[in-house]
PDB file of N, CA, C and O in Angstrom:
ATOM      1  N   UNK A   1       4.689 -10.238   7.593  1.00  0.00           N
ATOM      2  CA  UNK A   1       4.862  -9.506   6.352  1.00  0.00           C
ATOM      3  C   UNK A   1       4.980  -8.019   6.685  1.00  0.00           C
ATOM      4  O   UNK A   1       4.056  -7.376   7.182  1.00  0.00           O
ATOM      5  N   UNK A   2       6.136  -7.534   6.388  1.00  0.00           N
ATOM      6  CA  UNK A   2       5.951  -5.765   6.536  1.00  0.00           C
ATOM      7  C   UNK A   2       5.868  -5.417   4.768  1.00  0.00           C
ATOM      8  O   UNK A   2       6.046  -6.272   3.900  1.00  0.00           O
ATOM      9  N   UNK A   3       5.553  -3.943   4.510  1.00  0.00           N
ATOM     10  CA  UNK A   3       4.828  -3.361   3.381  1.00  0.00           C
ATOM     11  C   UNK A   3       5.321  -2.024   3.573  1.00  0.00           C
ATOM     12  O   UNK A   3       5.086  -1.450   4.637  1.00  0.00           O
ATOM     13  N   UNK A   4       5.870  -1.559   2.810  1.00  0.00           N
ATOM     14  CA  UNK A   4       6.458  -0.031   2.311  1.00  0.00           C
ATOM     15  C   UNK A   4       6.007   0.186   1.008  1.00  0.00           C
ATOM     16  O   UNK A   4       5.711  -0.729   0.240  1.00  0.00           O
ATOM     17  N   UNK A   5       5.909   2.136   0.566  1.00  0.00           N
ATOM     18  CA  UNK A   5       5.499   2.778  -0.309  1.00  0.00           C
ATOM     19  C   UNK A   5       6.384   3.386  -0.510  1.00  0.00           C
ATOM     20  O   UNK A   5       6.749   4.263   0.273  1.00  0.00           O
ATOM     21  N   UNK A   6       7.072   3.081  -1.743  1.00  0.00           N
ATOM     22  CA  UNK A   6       7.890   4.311  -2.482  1.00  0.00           C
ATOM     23  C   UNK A   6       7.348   5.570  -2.711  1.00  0.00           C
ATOM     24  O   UNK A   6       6.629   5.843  -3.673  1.00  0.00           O
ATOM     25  N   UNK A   7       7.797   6.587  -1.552  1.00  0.00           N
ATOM     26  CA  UNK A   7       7.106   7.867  -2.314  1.00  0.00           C
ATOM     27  C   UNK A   7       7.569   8.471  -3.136  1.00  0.00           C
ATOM     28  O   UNK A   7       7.080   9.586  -3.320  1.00  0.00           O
ATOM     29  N   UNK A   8       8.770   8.014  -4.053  1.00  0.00           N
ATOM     30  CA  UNK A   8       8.972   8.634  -5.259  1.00  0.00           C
ATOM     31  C   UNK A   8       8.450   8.317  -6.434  1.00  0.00           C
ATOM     32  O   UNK A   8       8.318   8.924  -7.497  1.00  0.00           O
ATOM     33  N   UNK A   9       8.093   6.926  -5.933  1.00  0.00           N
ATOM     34  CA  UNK A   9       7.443   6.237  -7.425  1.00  0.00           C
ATOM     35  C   UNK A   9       5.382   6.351  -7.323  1.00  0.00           C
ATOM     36  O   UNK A   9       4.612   6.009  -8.221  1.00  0.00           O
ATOM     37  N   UNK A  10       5.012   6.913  -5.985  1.00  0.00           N
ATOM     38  CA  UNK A  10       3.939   7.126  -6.157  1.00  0.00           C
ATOM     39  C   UNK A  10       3.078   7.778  -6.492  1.00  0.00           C
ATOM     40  O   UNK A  10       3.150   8.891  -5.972  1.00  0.00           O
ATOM     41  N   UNK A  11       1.817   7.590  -7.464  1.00  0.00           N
ATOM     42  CA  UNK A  11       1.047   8.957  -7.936  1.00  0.00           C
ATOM     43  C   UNK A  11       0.124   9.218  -7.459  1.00  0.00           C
ATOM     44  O   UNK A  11      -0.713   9.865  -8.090  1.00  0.00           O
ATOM     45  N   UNK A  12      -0.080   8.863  -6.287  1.00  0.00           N
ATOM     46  CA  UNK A  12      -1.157   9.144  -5.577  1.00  0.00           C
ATOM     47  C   UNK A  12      -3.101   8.519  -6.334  1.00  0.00           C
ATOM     48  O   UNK A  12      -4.140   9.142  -6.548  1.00  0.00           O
ATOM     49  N   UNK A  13      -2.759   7.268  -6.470  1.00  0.00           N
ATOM     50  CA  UNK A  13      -3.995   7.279  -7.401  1.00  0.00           C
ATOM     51  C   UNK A  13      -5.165   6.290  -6.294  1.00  0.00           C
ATOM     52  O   UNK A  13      -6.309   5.952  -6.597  1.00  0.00           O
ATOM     53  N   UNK A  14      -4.420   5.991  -4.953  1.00  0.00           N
ATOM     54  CA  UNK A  14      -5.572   5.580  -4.147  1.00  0.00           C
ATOM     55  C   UNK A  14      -5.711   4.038  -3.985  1.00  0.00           C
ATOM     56  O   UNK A  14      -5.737   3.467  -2.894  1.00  0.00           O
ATOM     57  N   UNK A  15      -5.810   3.343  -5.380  1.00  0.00           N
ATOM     58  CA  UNK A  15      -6.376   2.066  -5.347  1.00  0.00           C
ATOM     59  C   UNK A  15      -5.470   1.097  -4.091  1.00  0.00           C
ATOM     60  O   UNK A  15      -6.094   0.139  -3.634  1.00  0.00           O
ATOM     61  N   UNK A  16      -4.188   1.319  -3.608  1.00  0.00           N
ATOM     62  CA  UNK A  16      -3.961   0.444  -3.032  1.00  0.00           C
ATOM     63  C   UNK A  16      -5.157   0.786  -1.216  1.00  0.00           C
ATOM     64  O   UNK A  16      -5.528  -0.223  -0.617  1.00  0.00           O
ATOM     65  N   UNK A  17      -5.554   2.170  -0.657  1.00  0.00           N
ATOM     66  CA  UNK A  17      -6.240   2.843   0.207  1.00  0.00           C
ATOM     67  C   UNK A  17      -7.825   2.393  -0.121  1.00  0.00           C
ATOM     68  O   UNK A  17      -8.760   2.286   0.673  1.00  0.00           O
ATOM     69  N   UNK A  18      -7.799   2.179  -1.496  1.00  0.00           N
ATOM     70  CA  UNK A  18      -9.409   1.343  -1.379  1.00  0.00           C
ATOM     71  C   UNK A  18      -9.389   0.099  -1.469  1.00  0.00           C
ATOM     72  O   UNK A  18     -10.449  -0.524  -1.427  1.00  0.00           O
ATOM     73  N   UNK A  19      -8.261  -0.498  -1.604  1.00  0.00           N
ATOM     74  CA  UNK A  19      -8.444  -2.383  -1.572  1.00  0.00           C
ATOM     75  C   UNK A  19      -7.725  -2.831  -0.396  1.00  0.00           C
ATOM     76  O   UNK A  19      -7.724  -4.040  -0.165  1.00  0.00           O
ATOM     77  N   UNK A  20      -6.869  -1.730   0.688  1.00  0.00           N
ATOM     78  CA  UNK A  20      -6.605  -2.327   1.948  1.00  0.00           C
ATOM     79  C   UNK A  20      -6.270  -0.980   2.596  1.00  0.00           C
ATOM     80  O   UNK A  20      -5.122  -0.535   2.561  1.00  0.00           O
ATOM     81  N   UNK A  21      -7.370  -0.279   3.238  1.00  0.00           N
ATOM     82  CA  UNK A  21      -7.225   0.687   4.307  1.00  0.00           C
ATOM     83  C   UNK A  21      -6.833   0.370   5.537  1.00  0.00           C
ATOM     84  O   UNK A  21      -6.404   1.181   6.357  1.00  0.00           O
ATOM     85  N   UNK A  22      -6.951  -0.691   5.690  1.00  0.00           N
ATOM     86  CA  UNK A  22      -6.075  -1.039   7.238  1.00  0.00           C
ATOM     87  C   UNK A  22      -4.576  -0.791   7.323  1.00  0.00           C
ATOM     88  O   UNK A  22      -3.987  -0.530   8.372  1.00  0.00           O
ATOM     89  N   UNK A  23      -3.997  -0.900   6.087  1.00  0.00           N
ATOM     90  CA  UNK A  23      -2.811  -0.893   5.923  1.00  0.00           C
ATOM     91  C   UNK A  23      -2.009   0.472   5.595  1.00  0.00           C
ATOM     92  O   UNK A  23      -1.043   1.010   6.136  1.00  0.00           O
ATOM     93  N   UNK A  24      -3.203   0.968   3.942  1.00  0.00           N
ATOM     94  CA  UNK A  24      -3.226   1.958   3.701  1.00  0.00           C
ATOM     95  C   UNK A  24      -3.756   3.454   3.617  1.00  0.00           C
ATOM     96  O   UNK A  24      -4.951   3.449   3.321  1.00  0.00           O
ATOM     97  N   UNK A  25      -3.282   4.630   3.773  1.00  0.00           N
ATOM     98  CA  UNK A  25      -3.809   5.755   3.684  1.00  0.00           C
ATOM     99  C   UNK A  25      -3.382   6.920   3.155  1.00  0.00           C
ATOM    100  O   UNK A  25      -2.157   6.957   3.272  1.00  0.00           O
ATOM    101  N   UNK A  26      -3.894   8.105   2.513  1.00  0.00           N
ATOM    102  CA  UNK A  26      -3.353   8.891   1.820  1.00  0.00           C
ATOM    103  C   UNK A  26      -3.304   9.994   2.493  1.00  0.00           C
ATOM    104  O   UNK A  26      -4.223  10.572   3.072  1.00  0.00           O
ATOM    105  N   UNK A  27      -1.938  10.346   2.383  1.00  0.00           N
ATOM    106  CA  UNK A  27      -1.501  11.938   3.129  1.00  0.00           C
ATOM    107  C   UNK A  27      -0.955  12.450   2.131  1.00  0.00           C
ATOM    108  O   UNK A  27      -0.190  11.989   1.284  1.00  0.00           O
ATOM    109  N   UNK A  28      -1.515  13.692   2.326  1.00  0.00           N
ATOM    110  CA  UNK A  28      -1.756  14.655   0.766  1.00  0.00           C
ATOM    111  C   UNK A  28      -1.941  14.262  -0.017  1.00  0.00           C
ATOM    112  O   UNK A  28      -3.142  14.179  -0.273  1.00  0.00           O
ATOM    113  N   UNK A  29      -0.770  13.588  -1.245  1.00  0.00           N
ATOM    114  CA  UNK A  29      -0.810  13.050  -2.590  1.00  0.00           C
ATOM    115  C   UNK A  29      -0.190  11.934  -2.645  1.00  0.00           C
ATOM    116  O   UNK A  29       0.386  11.529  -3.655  1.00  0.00           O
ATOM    117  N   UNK A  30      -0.256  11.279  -1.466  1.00  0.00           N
ATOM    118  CA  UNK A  30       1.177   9.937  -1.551  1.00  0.00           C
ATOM    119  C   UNK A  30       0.260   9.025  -0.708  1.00  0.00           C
ATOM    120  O   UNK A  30      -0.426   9.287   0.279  1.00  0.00           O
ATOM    121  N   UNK A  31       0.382   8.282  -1.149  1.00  0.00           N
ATOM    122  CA  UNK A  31      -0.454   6.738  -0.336  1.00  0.00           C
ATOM    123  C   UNK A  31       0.833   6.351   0.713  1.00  0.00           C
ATOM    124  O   UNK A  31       1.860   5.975   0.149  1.00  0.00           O
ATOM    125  N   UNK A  32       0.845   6.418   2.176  1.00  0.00           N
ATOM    126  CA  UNK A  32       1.353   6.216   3.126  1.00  0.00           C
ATOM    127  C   UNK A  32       1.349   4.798   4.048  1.00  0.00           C
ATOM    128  O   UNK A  32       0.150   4.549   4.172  1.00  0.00           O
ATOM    129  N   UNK A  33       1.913   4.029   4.565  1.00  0.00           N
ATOM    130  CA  UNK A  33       1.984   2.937   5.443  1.00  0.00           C
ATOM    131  C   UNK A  33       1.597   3.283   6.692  1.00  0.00           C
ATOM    132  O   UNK A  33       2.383   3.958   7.357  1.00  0.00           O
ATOM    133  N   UNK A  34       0.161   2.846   7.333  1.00  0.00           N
ATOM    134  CA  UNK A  34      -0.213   3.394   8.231  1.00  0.00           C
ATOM    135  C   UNK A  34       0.300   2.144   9.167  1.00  0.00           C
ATOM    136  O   UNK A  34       1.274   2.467   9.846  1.00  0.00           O
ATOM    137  N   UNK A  35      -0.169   0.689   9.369  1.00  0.00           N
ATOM    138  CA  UNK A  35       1.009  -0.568   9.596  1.00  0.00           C
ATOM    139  C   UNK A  35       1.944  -1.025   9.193  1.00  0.00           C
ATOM    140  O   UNK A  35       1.586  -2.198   9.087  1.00  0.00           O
ATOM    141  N   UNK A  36       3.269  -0.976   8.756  1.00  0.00           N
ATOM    142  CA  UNK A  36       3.919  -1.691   8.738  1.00  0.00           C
ATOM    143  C   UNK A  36       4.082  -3.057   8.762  1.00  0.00           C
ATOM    144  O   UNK A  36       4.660  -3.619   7.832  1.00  0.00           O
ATOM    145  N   UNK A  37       3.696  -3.598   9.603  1.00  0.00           N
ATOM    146  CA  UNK A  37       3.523  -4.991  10.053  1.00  0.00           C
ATOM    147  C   UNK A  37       2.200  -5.735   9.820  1.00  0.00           C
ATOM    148  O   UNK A  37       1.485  -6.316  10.636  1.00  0.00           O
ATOM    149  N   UNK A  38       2.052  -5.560   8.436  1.00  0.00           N
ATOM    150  CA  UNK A  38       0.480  -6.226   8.144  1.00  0.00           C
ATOM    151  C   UNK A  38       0.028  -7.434   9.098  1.00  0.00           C
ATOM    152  O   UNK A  38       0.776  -8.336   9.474  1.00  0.00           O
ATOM    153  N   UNK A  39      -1.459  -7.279   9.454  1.00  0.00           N
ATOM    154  CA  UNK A  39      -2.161  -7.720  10.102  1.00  0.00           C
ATOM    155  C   UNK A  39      -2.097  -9.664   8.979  1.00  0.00           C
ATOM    156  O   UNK A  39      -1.907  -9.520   7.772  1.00  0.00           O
ATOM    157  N   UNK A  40      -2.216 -10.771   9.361  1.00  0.00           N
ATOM    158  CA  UNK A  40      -2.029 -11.630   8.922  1.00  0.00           C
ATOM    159  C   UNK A  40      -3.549 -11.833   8.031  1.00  0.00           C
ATOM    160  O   UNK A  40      -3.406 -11.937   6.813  1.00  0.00           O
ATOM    161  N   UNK A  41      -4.616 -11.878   8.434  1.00  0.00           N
ATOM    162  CA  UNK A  41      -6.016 -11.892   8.020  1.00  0.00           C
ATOM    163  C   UNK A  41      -5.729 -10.477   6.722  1.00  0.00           C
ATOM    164  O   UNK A  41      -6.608 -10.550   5.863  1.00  0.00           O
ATOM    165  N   UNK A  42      -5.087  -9.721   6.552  1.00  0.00           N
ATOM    166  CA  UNK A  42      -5.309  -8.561   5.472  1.00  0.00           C
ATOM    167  C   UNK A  42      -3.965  -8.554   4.339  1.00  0.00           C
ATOM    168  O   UNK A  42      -3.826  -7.724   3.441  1.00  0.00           O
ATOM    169  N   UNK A  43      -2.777 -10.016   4.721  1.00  0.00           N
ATOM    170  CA  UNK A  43      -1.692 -10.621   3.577  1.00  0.00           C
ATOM    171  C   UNK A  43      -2.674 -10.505   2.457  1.00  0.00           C
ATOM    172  O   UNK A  43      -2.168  -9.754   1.623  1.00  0.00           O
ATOM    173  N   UNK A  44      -3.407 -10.759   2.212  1.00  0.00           N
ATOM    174  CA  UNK A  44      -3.946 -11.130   0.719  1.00  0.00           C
ATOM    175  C   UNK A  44      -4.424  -9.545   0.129  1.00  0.00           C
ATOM    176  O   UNK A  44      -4.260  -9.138  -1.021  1.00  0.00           O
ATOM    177  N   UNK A  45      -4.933  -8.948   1.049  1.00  0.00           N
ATOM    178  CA  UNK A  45      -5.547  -8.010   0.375  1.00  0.00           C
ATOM    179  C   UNK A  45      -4.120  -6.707  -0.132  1.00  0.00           C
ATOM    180  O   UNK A  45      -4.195  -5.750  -0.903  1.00  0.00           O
ATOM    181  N   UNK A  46      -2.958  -7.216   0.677  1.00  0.00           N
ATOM    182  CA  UNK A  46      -1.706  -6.232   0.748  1.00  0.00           C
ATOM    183  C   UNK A  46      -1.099  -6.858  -0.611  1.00  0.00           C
ATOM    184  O   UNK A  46      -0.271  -6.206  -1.249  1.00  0.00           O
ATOM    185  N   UNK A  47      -1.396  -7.754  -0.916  1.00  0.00           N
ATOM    186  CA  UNK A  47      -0.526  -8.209  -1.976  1.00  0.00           C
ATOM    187  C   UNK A  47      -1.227  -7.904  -3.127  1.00  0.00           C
ATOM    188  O   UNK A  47      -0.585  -7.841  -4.175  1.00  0.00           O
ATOM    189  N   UNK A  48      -2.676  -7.657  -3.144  1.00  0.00           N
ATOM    190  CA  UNK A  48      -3.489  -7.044  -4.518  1.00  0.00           C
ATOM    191  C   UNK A  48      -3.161  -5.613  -4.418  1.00  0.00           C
ATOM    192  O   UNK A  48      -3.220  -4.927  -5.438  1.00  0.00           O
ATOM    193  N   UNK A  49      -2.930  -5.261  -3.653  1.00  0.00           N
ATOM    194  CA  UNK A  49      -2.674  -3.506  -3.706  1.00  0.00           C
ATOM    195  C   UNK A  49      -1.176  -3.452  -4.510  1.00  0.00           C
ATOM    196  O   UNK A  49      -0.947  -2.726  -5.477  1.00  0.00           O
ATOM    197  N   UNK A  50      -0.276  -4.326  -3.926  1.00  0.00           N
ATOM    198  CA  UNK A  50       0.781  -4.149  -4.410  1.00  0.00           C
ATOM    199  C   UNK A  50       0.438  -4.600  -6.227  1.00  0.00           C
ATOM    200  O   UNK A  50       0.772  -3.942  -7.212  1.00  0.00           O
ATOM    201  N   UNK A  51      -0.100  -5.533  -6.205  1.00  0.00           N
ATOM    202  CA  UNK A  51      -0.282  -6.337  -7.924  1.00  0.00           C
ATOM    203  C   UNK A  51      -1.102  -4.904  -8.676  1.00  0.00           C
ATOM    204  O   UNK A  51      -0.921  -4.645  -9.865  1.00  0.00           O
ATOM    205  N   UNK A  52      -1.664  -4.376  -8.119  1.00  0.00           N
ATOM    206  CA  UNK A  52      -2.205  -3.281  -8.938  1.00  0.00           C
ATOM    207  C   UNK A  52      -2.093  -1.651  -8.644  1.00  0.00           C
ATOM    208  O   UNK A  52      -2.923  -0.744  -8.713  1.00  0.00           O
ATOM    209  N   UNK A  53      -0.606  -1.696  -8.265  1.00  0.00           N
ATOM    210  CA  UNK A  53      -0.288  -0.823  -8.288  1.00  0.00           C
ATOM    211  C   UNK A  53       0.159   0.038  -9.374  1.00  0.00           C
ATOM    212  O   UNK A  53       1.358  -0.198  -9.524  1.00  0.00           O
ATOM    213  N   UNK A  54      -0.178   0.812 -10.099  1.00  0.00           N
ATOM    214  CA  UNK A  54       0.268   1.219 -11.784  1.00  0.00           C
ATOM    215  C   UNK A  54       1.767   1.518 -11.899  1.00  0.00           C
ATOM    216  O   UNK A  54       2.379   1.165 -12.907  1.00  0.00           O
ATOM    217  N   UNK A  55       2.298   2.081 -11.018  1.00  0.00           N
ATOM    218  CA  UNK A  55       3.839   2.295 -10.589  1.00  0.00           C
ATOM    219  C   UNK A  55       4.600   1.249 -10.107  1.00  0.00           C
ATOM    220  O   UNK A  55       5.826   1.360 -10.099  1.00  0.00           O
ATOM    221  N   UNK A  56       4.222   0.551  -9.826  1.00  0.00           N
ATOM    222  CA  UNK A  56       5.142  -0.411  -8.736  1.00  0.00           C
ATOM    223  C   UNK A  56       5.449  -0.490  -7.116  1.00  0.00           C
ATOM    224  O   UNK A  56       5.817  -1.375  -6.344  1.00  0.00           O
ATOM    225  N   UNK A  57       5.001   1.310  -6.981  1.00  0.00           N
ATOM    226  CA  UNK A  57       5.426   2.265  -5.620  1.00  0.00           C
ATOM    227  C   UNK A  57       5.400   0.900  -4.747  1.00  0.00           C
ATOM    228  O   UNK A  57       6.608   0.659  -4.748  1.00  0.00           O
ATOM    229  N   UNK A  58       4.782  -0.192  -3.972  1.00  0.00           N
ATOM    230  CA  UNK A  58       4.759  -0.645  -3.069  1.00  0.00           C
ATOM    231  C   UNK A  58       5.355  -2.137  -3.136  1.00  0.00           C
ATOM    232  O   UNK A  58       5.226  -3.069  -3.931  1.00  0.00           O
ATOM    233  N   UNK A  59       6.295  -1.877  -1.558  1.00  0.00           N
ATOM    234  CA  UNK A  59       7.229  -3.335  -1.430  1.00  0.00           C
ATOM    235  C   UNK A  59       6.800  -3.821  -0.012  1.00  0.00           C
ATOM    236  O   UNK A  59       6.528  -3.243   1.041  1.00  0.00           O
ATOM    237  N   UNK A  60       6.865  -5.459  -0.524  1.00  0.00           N
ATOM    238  CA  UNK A  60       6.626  -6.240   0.682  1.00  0.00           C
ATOM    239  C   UNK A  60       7.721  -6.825   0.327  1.00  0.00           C
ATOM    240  O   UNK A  60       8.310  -7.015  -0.737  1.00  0.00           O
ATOM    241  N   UNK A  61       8.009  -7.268   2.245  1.00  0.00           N
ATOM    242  CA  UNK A  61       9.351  -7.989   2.552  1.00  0.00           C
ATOM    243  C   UNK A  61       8.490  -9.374   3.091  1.00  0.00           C
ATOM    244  O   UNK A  61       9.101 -10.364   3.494  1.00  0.00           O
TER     245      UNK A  61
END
């Protein structure tokens, strides 16, 4: 599974950086892809970040 962040559509509001920091992290005001290539044990937690994302900002392939 890889995982990208739209940084145009993002508002910087965190929740995907507190429900999967392995994946995610915030530089400045934009929640950033620190893996790419999600770890297989942390699929589930990448896909609640994406489900509650208020924007949409984040895509998995």
């Amino acid at each position: 599974m890889k995982v990208k962040v739209d940084a145009e559509l993002c508002v910087g509001c965190g929740l995907c950086v507190n429900t999967c920091p392995e994946v995610f992290e915030m530089k400045e005001d934009k929640a950033i892809v620190i893996k790419e290539n999600v770890p297989s044990e942390k699929e589930d937690d990448c896909r609640q970040s994406k489900d509650e994302c208020p924007v949409e900002a984040i895509i998995i392939e």
